[in-house]
C-alpha positions as CSV (number, residue, x, y, z in Angstrom):
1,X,-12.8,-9.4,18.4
2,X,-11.9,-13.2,19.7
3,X,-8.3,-12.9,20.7
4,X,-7.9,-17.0,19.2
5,X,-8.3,-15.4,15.9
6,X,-5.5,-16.7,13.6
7,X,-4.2,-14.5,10.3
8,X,-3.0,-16.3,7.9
9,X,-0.5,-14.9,6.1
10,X,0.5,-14.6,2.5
11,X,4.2,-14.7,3.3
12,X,6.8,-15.0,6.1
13,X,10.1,-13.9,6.4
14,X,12.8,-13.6,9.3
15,X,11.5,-10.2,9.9
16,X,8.7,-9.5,7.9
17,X,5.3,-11.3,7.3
18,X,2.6,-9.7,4.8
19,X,-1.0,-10.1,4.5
20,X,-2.8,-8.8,1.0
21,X,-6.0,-7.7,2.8
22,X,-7.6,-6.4,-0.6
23,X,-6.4,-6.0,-4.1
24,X,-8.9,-5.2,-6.8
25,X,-8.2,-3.3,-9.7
26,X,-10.8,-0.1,-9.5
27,X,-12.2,-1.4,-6.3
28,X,-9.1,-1.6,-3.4
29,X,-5.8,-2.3,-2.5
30,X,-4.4,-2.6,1.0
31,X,-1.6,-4.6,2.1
32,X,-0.2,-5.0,5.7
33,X,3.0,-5.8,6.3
34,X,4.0,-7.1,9.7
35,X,7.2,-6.3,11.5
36,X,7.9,-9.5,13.4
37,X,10.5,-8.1,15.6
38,X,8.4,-5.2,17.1
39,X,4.8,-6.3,16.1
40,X,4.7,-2.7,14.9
41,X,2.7,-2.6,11.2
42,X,2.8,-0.9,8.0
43,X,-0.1,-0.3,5.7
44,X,0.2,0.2,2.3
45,X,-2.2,1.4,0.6
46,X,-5.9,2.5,1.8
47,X,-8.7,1.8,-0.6
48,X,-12.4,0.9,-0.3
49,X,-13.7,-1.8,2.9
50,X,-10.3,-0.9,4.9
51,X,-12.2,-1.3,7.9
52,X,-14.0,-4.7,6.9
53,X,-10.8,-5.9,6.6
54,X,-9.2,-4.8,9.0
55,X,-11.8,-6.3,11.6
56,X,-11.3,-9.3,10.4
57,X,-7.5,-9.7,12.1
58,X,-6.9,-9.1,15.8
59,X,-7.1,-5.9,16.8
60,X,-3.5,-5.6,18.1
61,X,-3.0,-5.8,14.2
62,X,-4.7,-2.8,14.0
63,X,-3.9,-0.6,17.1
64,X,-0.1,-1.2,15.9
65,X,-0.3,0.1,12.4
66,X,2.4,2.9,13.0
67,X,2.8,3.8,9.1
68,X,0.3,3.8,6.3
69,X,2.2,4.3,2.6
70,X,-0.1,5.7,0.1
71,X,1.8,4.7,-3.6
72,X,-1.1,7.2,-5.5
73,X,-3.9,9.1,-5.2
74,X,-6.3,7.1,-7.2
75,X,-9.4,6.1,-5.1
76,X,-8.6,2.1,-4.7
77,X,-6.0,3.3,-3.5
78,X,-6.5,6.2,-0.9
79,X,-10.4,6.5,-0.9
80,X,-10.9,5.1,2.6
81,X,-8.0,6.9,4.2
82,X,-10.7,9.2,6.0
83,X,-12.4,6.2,7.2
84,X,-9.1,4.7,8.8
85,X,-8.5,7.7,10.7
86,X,-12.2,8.3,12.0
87,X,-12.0,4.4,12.9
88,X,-8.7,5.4,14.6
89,X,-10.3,8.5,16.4
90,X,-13.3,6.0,17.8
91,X,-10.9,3.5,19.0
92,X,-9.7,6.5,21.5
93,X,-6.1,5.7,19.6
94,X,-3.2,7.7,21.2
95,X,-0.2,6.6,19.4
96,X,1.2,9.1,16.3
97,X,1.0,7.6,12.8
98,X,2.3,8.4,10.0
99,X,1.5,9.0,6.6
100,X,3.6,8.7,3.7
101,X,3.3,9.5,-0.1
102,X,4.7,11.0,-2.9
103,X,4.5,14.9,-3.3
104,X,1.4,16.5,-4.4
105,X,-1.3,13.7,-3.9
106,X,-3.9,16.1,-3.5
107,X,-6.9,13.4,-3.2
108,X,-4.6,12.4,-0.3
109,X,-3.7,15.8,1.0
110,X,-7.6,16.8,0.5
111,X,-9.1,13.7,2.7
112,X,-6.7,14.3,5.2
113,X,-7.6,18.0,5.5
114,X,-11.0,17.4,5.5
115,X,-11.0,14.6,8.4
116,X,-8.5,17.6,10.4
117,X,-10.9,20.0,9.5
118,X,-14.1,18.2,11.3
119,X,-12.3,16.5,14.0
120,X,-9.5,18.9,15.2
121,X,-10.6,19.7,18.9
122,X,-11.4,15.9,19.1
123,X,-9.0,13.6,18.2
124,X,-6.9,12.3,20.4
125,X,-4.1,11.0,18.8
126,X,-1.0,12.5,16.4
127,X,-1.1,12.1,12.8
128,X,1.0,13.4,9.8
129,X,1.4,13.6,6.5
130,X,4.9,13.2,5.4
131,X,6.2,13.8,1.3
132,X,8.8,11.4,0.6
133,X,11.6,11.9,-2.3
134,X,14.3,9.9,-0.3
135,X,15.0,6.9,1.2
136,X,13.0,7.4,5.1
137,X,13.8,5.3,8.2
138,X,11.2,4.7,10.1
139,X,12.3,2.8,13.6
140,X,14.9,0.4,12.1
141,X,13.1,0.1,8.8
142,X,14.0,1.7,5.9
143,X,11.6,2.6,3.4
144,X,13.0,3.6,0.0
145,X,10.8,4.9,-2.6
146,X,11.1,5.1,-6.4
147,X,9.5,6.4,-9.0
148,X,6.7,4.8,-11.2
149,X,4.9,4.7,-14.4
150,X,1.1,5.7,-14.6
151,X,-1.9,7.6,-15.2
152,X,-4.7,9.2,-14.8
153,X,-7.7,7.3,-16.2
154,X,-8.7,4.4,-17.7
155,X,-11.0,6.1,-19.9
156,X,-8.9,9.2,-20.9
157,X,-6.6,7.0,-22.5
158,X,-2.4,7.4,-23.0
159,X,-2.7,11.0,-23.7
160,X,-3.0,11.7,-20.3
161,X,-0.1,13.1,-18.0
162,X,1.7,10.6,-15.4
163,X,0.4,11.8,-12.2
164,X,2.7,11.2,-8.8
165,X,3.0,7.4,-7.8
166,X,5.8,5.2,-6.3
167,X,6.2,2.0,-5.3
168,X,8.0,1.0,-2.3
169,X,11.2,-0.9,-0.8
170,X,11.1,-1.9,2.8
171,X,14.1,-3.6,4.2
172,X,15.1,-4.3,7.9
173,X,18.7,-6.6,8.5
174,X,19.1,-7.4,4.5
175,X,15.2,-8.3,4.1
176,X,13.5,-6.8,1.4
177,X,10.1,-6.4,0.2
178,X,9.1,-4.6,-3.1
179,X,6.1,-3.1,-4.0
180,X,5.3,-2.2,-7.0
181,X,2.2,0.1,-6.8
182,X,0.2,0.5,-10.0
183,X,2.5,0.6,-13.0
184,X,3.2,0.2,-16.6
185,X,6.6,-1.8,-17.4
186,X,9.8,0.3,-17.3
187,X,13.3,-1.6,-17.5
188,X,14.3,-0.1,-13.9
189,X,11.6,-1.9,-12.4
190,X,13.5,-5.4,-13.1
191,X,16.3,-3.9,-10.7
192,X,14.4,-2.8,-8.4
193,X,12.4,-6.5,-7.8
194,X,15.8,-8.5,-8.6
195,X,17.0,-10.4,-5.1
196,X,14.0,-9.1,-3.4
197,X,12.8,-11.6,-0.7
198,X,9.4,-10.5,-1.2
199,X,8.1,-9.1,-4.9
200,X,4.6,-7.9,-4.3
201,X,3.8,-7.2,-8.6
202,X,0.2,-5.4,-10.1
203,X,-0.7,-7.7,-12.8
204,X,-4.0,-6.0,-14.3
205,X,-4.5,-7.2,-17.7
206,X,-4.5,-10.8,-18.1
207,X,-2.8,-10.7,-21.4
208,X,-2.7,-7.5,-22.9
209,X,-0.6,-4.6,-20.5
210,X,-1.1,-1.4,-21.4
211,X,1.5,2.1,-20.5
212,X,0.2,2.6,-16.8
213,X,-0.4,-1.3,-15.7
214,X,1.4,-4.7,-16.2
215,X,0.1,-7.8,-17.3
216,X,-0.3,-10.9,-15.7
217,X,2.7,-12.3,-17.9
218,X,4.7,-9.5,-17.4
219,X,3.9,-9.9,-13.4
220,X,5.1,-13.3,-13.9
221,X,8.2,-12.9,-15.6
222,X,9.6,-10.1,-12.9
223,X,8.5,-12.2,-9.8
224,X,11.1,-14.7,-11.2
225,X,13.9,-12.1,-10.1
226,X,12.5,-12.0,-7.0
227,X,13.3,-15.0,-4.4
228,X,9.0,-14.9,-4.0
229,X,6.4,-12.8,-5.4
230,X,2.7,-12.3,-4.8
231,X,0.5,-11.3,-8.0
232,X,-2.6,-8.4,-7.4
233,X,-4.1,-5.9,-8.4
234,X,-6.5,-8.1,-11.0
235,X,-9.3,-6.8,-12.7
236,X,-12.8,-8.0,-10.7
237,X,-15.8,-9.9,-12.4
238,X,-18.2,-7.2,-12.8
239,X,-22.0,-9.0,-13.6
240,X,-24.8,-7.7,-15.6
């Protein structure tokens, strides 16, 4: 790729700077978040076209993503993560990266056995898949995760269990970013986003929210505790 590409960037901190590469409801969400400091990256999320997008920065963006955060195991969310690492694999990467979720994603824990299972002689870097309960520091960030509330299918309907999701806190110096992941409202979730420098809200519904994701009002209304907020996770135009 041309090395005078620019990114622009959805928001800048003192330490952190974030780019929404993707964020449809049902299609794909991925979010990099730049560390400024070390030009190390995290990922959040891994859903459908991550390599089209990720393409489309400079490739040091790229070769540094050192973390990937996975909030759930729904496919917008986790469906390319195979992709990412073959990508990886072809780019003759040698640097370890990590992989964190919540326990028991097992679309997550399935994709990532399957890419181990073709590619195990031949891949020459380090990955692995880490289960996080607790607060995690990863180099001098610390990456706190806390529980969420959603479900399994659209279509099923509230009957259906929770399955395991989170959404994330990342802070380095006193900055903070909060994501949300895919959620339903929960009165927690104002504490969590309240002082946050960076409030990255799902806002699905554009009226109506329903248990397992918020609404663009309710998106709103919590990105007012936060000193700045981004709004995704819409629903896409879908044409007959």
């Amino acid at each position: 790729m041309p090395s005078d590409i620019k990114v622009k960037w959805d928001w800048e901190g003192q330490h952190f700077r974030v780019k929404v590469l993707c964020s449809l409801a049902g299609v794909a969400t991925q979010i990099l978040v730049n560390d400024i400091d070390t030009g190390s990256n995290i990922l959040m999320d891994v859903g459908d076209g991550i390599l089209r997008d990720l393409i489309s920065l400079p490739r040091t963006h790229y070769d540094n993503i050192d973390t990937v955060l996975i909030s759930h195991g729904h496919f917008d969310h986790v469906g390319s993560i195979f992709s990412l690492l073959a990508f990886f694999r072809m780019l003759n990467r040698k640097k370890k990266l990590c992989i964190i979720s919540p326990p028991k994603v097992t679309e997550l824990q399935g994709l990532v056995k399957t890419f181990h299972e073709s590619y195990k002689d031949s891949t020459p870097f380090e990955y692995e898949l880490m289960e996080i309960d607790s607060e995690q520091m990863v180099l001098d960030i610390i990456i706190k995760p806390f529980p969420v509330q959603h479900r399994g299918s659209l279509i099923g309907g509230d009957e259906l269990p929770e399955i395991p999701a989170i959404g994330f806190i990342i802070s380095k110096k006193e900055e903070t970013i909060v994501y949300t992941g895919d959620t339903g409202y929960f009165e927690l979730l104002k504490s969590h986003i309240t002082g946050a420098d960076l409030a990255i809200i799902e806002g699905t519904h554009e009226v109506e929210p329903s248990n397992y994701h918020l609404s663009v009002p309710q998106a709103k209304e919590l990105g007012k505790l936060a000193k700045n907020h981004l709004i995704i996770h819409k629903i896409p135009k879908i044409h007959d």
